[in-house]
Biopython code that builds the backbone (N, CA, C, O; Angstrom):
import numpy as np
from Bio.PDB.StructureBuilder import StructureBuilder

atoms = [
    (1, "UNK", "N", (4.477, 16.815, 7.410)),
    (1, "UNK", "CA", (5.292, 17.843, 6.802)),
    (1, "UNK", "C", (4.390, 18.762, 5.978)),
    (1, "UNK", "O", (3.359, 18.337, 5.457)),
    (2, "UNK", "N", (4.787, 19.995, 5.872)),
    (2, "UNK", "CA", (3.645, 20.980, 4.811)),
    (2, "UNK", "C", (3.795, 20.530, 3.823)),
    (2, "UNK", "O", (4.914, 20.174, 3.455)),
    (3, "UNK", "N", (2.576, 20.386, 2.981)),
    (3, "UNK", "CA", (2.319, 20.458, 1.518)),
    (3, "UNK", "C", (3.504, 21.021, 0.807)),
    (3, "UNK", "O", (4.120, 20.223, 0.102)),
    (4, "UNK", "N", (3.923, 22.220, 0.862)),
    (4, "UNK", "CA", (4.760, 22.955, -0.230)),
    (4, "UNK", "C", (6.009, 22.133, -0.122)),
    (4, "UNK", "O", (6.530, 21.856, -1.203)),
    (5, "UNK", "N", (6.751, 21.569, 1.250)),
    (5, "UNK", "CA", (7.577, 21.169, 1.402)),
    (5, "UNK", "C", (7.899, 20.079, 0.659)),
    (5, "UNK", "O", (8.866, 19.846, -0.066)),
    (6, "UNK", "N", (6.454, 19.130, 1.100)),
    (6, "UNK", "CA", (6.406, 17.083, 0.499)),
    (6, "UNK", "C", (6.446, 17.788, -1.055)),
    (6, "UNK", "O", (7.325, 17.207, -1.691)),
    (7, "UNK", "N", (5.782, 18.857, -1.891)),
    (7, "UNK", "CA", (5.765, 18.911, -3.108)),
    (7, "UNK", "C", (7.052, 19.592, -3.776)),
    (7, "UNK", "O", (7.113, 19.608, -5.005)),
    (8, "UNK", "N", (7.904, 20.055, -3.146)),
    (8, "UNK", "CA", (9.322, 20.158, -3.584)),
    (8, "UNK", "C", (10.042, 19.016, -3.158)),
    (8, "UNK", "O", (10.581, 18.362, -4.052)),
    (9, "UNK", "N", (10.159, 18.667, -2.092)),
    (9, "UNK", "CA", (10.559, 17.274, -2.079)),
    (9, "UNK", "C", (10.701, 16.412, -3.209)),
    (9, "UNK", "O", (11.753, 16.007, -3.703)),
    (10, "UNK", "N", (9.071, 16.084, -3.702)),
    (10, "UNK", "CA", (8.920, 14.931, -4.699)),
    (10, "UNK", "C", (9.127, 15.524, -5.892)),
    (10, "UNK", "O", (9.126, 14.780, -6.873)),
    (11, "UNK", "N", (9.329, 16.840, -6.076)),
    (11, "UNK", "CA", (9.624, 17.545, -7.407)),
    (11, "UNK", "C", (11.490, 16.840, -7.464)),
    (11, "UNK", "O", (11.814, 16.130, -8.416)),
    (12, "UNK", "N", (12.236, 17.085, -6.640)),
    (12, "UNK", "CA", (13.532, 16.912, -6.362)),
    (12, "UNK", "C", (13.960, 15.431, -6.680)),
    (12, "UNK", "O", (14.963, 15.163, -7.342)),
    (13, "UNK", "N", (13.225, 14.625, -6.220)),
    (13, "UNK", "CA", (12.995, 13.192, -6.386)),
    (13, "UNK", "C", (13.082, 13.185, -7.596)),
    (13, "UNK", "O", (14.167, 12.836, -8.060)),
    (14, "UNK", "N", (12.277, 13.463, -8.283)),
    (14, "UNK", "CA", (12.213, 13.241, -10.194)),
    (14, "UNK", "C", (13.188, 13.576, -10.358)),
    (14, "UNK", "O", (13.998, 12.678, -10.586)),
    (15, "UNK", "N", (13.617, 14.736, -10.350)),
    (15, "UNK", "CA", (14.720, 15.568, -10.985)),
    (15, "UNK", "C", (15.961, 15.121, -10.851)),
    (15, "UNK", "O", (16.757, 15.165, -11.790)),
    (16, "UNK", "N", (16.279, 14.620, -9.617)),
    (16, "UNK", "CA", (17.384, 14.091, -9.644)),
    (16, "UNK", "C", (17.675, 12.675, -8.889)),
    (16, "UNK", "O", (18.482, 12.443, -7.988)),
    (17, "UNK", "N", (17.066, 12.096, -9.325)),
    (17, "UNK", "CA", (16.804, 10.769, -8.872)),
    (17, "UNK", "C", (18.192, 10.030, -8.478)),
    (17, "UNK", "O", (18.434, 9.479, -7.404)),
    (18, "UNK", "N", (19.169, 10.167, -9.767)),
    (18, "UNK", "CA", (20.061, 9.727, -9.506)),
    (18, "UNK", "C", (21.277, 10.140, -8.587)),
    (18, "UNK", "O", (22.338, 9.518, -8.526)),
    (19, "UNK", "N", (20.974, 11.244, -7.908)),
    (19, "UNK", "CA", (21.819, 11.959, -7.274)),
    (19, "UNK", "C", (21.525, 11.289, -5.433)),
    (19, "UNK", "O", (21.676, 12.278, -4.717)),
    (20, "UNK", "N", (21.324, 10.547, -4.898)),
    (20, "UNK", "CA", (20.175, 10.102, -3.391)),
    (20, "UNK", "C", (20.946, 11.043, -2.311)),
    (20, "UNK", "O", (20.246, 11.931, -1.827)),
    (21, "UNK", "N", (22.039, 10.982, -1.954)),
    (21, "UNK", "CA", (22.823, 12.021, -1.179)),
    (21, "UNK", "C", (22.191, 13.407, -1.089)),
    (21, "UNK", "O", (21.825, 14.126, -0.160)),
    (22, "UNK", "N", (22.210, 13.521, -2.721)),
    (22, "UNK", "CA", (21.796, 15.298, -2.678)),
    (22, "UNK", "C", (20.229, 15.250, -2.228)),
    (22, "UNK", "O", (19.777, 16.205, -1.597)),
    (23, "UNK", "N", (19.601, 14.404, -2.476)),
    (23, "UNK", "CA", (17.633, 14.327, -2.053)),
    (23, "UNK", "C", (18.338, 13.996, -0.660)),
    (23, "UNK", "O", (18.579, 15.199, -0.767)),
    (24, "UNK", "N", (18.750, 13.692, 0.204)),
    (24, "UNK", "CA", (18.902, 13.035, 1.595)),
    (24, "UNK", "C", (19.300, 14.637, 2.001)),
    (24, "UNK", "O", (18.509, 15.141, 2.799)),
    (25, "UNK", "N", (20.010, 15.185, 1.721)),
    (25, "UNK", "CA", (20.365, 16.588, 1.931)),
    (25, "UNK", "C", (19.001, 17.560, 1.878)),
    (25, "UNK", "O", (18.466, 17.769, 2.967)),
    (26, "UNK", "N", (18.520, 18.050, 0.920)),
    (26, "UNK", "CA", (17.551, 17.907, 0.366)),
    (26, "UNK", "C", (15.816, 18.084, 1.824)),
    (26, "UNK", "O", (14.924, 18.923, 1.955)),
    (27, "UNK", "N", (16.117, 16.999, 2.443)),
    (27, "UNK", "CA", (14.926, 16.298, 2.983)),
    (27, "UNK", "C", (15.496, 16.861, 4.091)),
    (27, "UNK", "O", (14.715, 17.428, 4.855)),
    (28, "UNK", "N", (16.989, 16.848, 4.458)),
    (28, "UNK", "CA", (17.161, 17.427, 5.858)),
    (28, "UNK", "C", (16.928, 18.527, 6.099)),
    (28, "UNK", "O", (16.068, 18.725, 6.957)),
    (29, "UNK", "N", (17.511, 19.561, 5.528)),
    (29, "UNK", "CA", (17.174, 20.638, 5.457)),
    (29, "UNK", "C", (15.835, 21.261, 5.572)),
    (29, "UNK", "O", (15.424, 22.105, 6.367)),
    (30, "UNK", "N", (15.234, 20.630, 4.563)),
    (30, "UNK", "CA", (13.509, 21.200, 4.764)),
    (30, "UNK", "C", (12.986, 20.669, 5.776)),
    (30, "UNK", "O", (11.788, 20.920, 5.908)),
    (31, "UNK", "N", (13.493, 19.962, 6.618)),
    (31, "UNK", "CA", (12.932, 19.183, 7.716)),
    (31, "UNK", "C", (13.498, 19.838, 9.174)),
    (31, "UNK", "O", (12.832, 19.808, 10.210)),
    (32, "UNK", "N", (14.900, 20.458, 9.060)),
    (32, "UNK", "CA", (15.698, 20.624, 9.987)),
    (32, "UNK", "C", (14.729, 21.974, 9.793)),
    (32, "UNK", "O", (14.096, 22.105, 10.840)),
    (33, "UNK", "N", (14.209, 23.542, 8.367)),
    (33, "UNK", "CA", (13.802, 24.451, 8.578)),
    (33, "UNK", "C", (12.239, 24.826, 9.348)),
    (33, "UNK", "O", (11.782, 25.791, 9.960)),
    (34, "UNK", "N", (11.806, 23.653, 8.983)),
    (34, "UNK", "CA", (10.086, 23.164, 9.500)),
    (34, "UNK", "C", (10.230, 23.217, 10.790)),
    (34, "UNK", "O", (9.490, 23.958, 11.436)),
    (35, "UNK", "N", (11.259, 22.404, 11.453)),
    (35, "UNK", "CA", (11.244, 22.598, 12.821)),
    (35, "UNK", "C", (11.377, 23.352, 13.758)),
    (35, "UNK", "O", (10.938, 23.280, 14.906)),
    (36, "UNK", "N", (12.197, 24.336, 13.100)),
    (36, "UNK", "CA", (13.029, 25.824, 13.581)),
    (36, "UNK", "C", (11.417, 26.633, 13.206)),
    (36, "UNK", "O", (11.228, 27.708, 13.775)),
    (37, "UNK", "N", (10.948, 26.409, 12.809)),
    (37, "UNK", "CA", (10.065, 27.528, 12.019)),
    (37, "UNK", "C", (9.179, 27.039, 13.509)),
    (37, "UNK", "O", (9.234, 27.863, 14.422)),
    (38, "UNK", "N", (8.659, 26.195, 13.680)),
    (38, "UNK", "CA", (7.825, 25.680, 14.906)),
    (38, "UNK", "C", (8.436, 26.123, 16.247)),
    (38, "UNK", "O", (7.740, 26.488, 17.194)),
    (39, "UNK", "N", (9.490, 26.081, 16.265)),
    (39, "UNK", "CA", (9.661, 26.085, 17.357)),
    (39, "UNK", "C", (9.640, 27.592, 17.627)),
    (39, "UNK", "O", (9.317, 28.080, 18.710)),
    (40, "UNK", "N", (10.006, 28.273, 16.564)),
    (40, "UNK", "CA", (10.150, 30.101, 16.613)),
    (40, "UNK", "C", (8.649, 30.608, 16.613)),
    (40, "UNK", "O", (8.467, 31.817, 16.763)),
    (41, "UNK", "N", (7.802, 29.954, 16.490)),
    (41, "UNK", "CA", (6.200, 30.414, 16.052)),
    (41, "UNK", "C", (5.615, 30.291, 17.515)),
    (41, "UNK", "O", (4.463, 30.706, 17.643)),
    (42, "UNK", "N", (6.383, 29.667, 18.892)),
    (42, "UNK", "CA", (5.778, 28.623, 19.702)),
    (42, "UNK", "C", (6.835, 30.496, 20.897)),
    (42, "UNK", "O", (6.950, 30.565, 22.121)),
    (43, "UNK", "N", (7.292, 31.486, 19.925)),
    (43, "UNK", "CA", (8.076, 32.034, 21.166)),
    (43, "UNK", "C", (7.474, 33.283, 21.071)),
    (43, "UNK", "O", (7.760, 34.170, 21.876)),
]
sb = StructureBuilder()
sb.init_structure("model")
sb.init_model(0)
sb.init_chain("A")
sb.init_seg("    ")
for serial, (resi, resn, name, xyz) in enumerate(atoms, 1):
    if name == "N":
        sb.init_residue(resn, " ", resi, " ")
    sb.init_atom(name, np.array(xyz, "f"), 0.0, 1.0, " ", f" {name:<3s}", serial, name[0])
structure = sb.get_structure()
């Protein structure tokens, strides 16, 4: 995963630790945009 991504990620983690749903949300998203971004770079 990019750097900027894993480091908002783990920023999110701290921050709201107690929230896991919203980090699971969170992780999809930046994961679901990474991919789209690849696959649009690849056209």
């Amino acid at each position: 995963m990019n750097a900027y991504i894993e480091r908002v990620i783990e920023q999110v983690k701290k921050r709201d630790a107690h929230e896991p749903e919203f980090i699971q949300t969170v992780e999809e998203v930046f994961s679901s945009i990474e991919k789209r971004s690849r696959t649009a770079s690849r056209i």
